[in-house]
C-alpha positions as CSV (number, residue, x, y, z in Angstrom):
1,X,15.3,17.2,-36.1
2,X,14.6,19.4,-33.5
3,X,16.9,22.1,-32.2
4,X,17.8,21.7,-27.9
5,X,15.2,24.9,-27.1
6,X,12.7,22.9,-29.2
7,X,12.9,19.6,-27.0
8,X,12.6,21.3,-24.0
9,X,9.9,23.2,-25.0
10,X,8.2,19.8,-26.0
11,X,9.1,18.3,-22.4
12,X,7.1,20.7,-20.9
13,X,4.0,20.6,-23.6
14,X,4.3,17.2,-22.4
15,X,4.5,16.8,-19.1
16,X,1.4,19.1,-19.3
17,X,-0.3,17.0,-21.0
18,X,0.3,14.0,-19.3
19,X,-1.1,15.4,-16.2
20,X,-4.2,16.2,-18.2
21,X,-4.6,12.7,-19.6
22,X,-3.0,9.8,-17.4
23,X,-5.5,9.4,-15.3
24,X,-7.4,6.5,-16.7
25,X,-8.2,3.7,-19.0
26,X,-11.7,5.4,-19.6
27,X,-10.8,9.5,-19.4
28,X,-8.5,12.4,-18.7
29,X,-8.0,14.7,-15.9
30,X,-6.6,17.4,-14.8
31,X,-6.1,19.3,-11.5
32,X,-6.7,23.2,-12.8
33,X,-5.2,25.6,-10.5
34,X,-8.1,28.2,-9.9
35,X,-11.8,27.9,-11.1
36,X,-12.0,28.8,-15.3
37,X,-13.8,31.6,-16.4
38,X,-16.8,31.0,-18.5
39,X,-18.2,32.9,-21.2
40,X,-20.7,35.4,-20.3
41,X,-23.6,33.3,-21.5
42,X,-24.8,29.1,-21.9
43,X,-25.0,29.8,-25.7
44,X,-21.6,31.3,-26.3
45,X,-20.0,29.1,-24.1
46,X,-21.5,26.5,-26.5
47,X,-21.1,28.0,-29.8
48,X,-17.0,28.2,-29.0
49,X,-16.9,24.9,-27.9
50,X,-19.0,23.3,-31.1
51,X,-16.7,25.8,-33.5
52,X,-13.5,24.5,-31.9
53,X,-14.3,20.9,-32.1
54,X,-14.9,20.8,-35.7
55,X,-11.6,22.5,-36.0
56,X,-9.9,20.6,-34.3
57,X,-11.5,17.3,-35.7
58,X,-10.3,19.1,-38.6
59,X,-6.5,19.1,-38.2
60,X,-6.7,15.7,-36.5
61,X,-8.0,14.3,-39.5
62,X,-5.4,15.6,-41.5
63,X,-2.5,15.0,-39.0
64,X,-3.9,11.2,-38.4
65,X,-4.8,10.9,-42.6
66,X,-7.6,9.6,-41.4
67,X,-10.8,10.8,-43.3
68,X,-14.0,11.8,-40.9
69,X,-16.5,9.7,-42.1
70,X,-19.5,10.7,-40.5
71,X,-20.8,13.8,-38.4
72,X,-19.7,13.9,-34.7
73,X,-21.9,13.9,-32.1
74,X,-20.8,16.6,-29.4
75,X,-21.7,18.1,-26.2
76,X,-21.0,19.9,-23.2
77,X,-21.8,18.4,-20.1
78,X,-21.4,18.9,-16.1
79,X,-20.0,17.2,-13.5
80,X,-22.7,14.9,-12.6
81,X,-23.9,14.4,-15.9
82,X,-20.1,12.7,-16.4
83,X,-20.1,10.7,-13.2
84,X,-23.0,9.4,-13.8
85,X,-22.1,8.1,-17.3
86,X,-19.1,6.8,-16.2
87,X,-20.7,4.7,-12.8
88,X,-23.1,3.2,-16.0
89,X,-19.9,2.5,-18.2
90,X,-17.8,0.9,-15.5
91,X,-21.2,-1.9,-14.3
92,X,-21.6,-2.4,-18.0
93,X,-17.8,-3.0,-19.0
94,X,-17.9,-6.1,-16.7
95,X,-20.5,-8.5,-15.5
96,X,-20.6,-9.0,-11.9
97,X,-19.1,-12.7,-11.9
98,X,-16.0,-11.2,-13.6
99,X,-16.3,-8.0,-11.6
100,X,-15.6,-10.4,-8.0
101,X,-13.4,-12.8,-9.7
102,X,-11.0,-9.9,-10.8
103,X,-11.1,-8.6,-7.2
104,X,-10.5,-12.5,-5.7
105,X,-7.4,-13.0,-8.4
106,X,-5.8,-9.5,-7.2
107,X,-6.1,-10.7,-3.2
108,X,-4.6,-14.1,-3.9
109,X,-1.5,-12.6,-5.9
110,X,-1.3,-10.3,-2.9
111,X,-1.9,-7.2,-5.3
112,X,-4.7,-5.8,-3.0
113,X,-5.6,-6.6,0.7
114,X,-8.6,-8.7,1.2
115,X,-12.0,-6.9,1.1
116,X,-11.0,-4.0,-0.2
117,X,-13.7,-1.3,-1.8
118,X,-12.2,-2.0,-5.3
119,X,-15.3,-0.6,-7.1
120,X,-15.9,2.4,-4.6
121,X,-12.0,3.3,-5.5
122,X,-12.3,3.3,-9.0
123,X,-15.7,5.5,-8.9
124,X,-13.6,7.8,-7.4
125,X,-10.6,7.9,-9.3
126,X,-12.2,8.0,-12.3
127,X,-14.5,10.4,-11.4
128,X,-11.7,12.7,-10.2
129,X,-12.0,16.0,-12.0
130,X,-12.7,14.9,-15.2
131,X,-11.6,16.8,-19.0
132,X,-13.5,15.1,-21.4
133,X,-14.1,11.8,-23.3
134,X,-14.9,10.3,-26.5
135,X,-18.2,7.3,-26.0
136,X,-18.0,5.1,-28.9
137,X,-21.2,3.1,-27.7
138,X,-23.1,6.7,-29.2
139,X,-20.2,8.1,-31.1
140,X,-20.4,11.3,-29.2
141,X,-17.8,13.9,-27.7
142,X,-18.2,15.2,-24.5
143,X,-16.4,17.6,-22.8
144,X,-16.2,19.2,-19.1
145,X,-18.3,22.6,-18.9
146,X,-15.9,23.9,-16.1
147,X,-13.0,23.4,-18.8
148,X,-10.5,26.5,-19.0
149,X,-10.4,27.3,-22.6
150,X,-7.0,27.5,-23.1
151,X,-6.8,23.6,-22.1
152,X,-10.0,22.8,-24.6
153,X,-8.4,22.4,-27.4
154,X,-5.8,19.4,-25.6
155,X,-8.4,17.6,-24.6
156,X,-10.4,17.8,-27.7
157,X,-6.5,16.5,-29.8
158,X,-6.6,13.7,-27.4
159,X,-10.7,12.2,-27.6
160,X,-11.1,13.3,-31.3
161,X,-8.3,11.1,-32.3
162,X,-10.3,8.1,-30.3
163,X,-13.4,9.2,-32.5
164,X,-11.3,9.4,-35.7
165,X,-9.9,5.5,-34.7
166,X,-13.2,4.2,-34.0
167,X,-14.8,5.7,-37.1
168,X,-12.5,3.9,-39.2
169,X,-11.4,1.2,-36.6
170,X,-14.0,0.4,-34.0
171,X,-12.2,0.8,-31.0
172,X,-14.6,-1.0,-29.1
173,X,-14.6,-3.8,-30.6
174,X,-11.7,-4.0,-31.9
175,X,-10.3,-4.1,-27.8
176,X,-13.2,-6.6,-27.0
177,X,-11.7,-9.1,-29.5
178,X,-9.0,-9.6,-27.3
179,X,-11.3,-10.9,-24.9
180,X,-10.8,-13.5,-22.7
181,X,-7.1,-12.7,-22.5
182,X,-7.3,-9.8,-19.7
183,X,-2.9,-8.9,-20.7
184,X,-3.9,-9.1,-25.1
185,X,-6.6,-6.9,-24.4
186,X,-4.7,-4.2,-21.6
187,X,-2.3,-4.4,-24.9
188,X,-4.8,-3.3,-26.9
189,X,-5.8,-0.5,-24.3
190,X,-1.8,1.0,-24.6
191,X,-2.6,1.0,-28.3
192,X,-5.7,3.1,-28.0
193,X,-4.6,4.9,-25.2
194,X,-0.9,5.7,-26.4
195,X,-1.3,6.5,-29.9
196,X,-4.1,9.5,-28.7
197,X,-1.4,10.7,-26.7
198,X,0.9,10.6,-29.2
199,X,-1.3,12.4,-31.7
200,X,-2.5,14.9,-28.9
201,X,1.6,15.9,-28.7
202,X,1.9,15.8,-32.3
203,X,-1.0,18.3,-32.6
204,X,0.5,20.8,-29.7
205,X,4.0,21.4,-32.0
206,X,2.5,21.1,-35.4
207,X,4.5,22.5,-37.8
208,X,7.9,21.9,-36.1
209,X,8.1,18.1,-36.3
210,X,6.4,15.3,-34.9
211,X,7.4,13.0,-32.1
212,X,9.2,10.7,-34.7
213,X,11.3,13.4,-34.9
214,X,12.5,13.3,-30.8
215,X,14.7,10.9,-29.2
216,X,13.4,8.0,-27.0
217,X,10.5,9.9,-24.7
218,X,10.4,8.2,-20.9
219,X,6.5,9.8,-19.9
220,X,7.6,8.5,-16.1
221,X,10.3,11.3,-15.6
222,X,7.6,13.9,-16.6
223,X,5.1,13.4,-14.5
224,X,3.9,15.7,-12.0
225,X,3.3,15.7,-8.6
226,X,1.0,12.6,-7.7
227,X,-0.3,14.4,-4.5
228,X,-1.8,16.6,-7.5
229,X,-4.8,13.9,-8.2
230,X,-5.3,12.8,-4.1
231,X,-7.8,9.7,-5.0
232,X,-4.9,8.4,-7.7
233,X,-2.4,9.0,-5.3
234,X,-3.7,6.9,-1.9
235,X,-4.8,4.3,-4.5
236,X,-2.9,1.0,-4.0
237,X,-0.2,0.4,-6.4
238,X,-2.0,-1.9,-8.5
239,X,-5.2,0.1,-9.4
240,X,-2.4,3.4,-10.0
241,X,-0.4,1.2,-12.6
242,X,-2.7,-0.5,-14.3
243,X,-4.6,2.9,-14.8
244,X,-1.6,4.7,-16.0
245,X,0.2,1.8,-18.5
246,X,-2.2,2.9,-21.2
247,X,-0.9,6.5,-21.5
248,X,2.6,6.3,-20.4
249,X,3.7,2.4,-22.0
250,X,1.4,2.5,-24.5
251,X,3.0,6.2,-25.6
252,X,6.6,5.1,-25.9
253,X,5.2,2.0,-27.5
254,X,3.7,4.2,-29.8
255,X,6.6,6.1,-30.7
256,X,8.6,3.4,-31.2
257,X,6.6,2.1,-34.1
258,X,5.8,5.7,-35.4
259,X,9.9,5.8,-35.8
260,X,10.3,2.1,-37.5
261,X,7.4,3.3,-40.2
262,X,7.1,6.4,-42.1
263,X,4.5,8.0,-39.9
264,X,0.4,7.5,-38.8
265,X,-0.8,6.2,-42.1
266,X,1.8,3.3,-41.3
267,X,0.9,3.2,-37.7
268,X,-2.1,2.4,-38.6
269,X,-1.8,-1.1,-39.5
270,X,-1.7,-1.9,-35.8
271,X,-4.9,-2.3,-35.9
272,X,-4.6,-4.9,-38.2
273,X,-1.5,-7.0,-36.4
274,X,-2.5,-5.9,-32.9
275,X,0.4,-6.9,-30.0
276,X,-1.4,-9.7,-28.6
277,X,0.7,-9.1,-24.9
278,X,2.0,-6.4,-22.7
279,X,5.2,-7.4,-23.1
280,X,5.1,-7.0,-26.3
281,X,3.6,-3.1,-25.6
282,X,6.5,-3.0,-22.9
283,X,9.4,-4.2,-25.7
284,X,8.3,-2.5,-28.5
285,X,11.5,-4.3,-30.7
286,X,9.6,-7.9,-30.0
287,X,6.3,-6.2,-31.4
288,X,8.2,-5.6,-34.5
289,X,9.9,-9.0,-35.1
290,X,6.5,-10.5,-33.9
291,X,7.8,-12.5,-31.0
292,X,4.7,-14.1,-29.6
293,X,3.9,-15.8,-26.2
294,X,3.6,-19.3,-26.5
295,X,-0.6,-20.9,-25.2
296,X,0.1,-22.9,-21.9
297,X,-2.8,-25.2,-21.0
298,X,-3.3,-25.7,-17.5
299,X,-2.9,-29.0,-16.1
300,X,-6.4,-31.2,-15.6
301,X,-7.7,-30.8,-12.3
302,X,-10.7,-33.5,-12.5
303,X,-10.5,-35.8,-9.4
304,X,-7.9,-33.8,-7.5
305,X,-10.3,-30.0,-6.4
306,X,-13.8,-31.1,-5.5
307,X,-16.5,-29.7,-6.9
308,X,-16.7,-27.2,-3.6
309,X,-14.2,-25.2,-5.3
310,X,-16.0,-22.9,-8.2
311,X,-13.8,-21.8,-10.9
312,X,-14.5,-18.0,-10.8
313,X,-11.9,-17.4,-13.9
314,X,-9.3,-18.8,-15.9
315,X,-6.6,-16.3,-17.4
316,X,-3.3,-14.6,-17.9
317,X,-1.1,-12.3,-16.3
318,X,1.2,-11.2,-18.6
319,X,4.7,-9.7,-17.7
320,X,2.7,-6.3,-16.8
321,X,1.0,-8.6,-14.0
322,X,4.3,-10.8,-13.1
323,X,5.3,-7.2,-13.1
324,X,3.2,-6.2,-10.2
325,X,3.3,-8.8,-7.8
326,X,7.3,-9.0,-7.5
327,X,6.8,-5.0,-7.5
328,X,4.6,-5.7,-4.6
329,X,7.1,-7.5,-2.6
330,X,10.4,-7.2,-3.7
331,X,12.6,-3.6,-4.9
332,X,11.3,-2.2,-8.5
333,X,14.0,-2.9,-10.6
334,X,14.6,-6.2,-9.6
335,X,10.8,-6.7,-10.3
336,X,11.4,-5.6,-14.0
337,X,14.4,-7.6,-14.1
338,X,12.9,-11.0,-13.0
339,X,9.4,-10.0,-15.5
340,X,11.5,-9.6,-18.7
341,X,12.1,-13.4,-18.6
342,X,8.2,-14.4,-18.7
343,X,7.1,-15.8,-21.4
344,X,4.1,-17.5,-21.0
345,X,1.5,-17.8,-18.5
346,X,-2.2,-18.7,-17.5
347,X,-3.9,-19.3,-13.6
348,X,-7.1,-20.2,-12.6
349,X,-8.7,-18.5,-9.5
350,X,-11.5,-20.8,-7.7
351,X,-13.7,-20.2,-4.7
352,X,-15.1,-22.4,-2.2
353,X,-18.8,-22.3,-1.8
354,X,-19.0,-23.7,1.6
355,X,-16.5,-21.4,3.1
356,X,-15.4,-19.2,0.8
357,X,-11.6,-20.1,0.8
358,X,-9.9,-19.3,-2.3
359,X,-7.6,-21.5,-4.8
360,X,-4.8,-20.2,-7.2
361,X,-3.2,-22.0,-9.8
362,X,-0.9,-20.5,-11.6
363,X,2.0,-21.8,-14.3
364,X,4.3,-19.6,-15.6
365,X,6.9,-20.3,-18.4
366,X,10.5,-18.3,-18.0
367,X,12.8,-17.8,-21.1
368,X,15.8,-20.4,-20.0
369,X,16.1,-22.8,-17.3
370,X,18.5,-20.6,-15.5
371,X,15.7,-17.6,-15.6
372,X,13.4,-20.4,-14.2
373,X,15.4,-21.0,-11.2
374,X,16.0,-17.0,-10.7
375,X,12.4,-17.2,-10.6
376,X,12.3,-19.9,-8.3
377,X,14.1,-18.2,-5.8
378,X,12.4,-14.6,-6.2
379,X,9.1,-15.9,-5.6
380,X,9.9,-18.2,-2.8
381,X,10.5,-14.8,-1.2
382,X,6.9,-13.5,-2.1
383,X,5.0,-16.4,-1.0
384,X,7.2,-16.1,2.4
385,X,6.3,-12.6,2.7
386,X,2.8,-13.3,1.5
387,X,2.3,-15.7,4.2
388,X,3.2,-14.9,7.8
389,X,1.7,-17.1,9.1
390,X,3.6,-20.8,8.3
391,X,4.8,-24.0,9.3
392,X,5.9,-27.6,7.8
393,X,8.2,-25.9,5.5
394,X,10.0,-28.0,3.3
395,X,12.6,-26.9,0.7
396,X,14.6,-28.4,-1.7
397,X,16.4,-28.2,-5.1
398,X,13.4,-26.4,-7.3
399,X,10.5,-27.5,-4.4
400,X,9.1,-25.4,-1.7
401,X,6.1,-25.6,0.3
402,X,4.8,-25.1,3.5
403,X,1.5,-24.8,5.2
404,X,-0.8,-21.9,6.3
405,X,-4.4,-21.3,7.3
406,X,-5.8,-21.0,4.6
407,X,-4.2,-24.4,3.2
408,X,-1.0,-25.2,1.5
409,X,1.3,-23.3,-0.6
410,X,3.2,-24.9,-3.5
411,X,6.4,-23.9,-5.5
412,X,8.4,-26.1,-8.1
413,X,10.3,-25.3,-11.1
414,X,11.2,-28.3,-13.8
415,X,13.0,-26.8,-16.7
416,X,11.7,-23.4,-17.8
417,X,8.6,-23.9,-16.2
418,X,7.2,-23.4,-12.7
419,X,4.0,-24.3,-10.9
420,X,2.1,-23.1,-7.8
421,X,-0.7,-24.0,-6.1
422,X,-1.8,-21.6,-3.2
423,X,-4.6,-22.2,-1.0
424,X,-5.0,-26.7,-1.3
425,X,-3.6,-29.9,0.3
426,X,-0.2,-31.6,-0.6
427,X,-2.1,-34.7,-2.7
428,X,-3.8,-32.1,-5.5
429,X,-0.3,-30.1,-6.1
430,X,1.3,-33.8,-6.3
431,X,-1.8,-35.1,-9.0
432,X,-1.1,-32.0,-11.3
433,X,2.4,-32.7,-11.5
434,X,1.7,-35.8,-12.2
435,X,-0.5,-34.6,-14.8
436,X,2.2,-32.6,-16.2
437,X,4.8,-35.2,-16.5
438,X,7.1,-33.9,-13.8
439,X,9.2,-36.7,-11.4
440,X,7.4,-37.5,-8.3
441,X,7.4,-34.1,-5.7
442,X,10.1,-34.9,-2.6
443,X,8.5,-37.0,0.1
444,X,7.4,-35.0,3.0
445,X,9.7,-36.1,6.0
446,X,8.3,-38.1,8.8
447,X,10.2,-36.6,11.5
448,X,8.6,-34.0,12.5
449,X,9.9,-31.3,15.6
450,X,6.2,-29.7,17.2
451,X,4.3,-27.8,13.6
452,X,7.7,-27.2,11.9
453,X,9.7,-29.9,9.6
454,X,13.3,-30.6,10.0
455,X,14.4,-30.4,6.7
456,X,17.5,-29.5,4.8
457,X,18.1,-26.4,3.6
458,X,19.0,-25.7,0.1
459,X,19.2,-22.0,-1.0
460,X,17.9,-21.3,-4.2
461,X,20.0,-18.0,-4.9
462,X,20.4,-16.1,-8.2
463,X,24.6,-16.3,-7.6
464,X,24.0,-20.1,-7.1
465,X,22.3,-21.1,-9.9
466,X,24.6,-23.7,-12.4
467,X,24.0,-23.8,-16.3
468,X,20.6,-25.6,-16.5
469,X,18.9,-24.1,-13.2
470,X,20.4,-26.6,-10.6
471,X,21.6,-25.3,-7.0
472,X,26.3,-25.2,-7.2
473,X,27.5,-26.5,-4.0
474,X,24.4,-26.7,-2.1
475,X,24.7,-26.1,1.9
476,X,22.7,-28.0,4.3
477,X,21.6,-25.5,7.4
């Protein structure tokens, strides 16, 4: 174990090297305080560099146990030799159908504001200052030219572990299988991600322990000063934690397996019983006692959305994503709070040709009934705050709905599962209930008093919720 001076000295390797490598899915940066110093000639500068990768290599090999199999392709390259790879990664990552419907999905959940320059955002963020990377596409290391040498050799710990994986793992493809399942395969990413920082800390107090050997590591409390990476920093809150849940999630994850097994050549078998969910990257203990998410198939929409409506994608959101839109609306802890009970999900996002409306579907399955109904209430607040703009609002036990420009919104809970429908009339959300089984929806009133229902009132609050999810002592308002 380590001694106290020891810890602290390793809460400062790491908060380092967080700020080096947190910055993205794809790479790591840094934010160096004054220009580096280069060698006094291209050919040194280069010589160095090749003699301290294979070094390095070297000892991650050994520290991982995992044998280099074949020679490493490496390189030193400038700044817009790594932009330009990385614009060309990021248009062949996704195709452009699932490029627009990611972008549509993130607007309807209210994650991002409509029309926003997703792609010019990410150019920039990931092309913010950038350390080094690892391509498996040509199995080559490159690193930054303008690299201080002293911070080299972290960067090379963190992408030579990626080349060591992919050598014996094929990173690559080994993420891609996860595909469809946007949450199984951001999973996969924490793995990836994690682990190389995990090895990269490992490798930075070699020969005084390993992080097995430290108590639980929270990355969050040793991060720097956002304002230090300015195009990470006035991202919206989305695009900052979906960038950053690889490192700092996928890290602890890491180190919680790392301390249930006798070390890496254990760890390893991740990539032979991948987690299949964030939440299972998020509660490492449900990993281990392989506590899955059930498959919830949508209900059939035939006859109910007309074929005006395109089905741009058809997904899941994971308690990362359930994660992010009560985050978006509602205080942060509560948002982890009312997460930790998904456990299942899938949506379907569709278009309209004819005027370019969009259509969200989304079910969600909660642990218990009573979770269900916490649910309930929570995002009854969302789709309020969501919508400004409302009228016809109609609540009851486990029902809520109103109307809005851009066509009704739909809430109802039966059991431990929920439904929504945002952006369609009242007839489609009441023929995919019906498709699910549920009791006829509560008739809409007939009274009406100018665009707003008289209805009664029946809070749906946390404090009120009986044994099986049903409103105690409702109050009419």
């Amino acid at each position: 174990m380590f001694r106290e001076r020891d810890k602290s000295r390793v809460k400062r390797i790491l908060a380092l090297l967080i700020t080096l490598f947190c910055m993205s899915s794809a790479l790591d940066a840094q934010q160096p305080a004054a220009p580096a110093a280069l060698p006094a000639t291209a050919a040194e500068q280069n010589a160095e560099f090749l003699k301290a990768t294979d070094e390095v290599l070297a000892e991650m090999s050994k520290l991982l146990s995992l044998p280099i199999l074949t020679p490493l392709k490496k390189s030193l390259r400038s700044r817009d030799e790594i932009r330009a790879y990385l614009l060309k990664k990021m248009k062949e990552d996704k195709d452009a159908g699932k490029r627009h419907a990611d972008q549509i999905t993130m607007e309807k959940f209210g994650l991002l504001p409509k029309d926003y320059p997703l792609e010019q955002t990410l150019i920039k963020v990931l092309t913010e200052q950038v350390a080094g990377l690892y391509d498996p596409d040509s199995q080559e290391f490159f690193i930054a030219d303008w690299n201080a040498p002293a911070d080299e050799r972290m960067v090379m710990s963190h992408e030579l572990t990626h080349a060591l994986q992919d050598q014996h793992f094929h990173i690559d493809k080994w993420t891609d299988a996860a595909k469809p399942n946007d949450d199984a395969e951001l999973a996969r990413d924490a793995v990836i991600e994690g682990s190389a920082l995990a090895a990269m800390l490992d490798y930075s107090i070699r020969g005084q322990g390993s992080v097995r050997d430290l108590g639980a590591i929270d990355p969050t409390e040793l991060m720097g000063d956002p304002d230090s990476s300015p195009e990470l920093a006035k991202a919206p809150k989305i695009l900052q934690d979906e960038l950053l849940f690889p490192y700092v999630v996928g890290m602890t994850f890491t180190q919680r397996v790392l301390k249930a097994s006798s070390g890496w050549p254990d760890f390893h078998r991740v990539f032979e019983n991948p987690p299949v969910s964030t939440q299972q990257v998020m509660h490492p203990d449900l990993y281990l006692q392989n506590v899955t998410p059930a498959k919830i198939k949508l209900p059939d929409t035939k006859g109910s959305i007309s074929e005006d409506w395109k089905k741009l994608d058809e997904n899941v959101m994971g308690e990362f994503g359930i994660s992010e839109v009560f985050k978006q609306f509602l205080d942060k802890d509560r948002a982890a709070s009312l997460a930790a009970a998904w456990s299942a999900d899938r949506y379907a996002i569709y278009e309209n040709d004819k005027n370019k409306n969009t259509l969200l579907l989304f079910q969600i399955r909660l642990g218990t009934d009573a979770s269900a109904a916490q649910f309930f209430g929570a995002y009854s607040e969302v789709l309020e705050i969501k919508y400004m703009e409302r009228s016809a609002l109609l609540r009851r036990p486990n029902f809520f709905s109103f109307d809005t420009p851009e066509g009704g919104v739909f809430l109802r809970c039966v059991g431990n599962d929920c439904l929504i429908l945002e952006g369609a009339e009242r007839q489609v959300f009441d023929h995919l209930t019906h498709e699910m089984g549920w009791p006829a929806n509560p008739a809409v009133p007939e009274k009406l008093d100018g665009s707003r229902l008289k209805v009664a009132m029946l809070p749906i609050l946390a404090n009120e919720i009986g044994e099986h999810g049903r409103p105690v002592q409702p109050r009419e308002q």
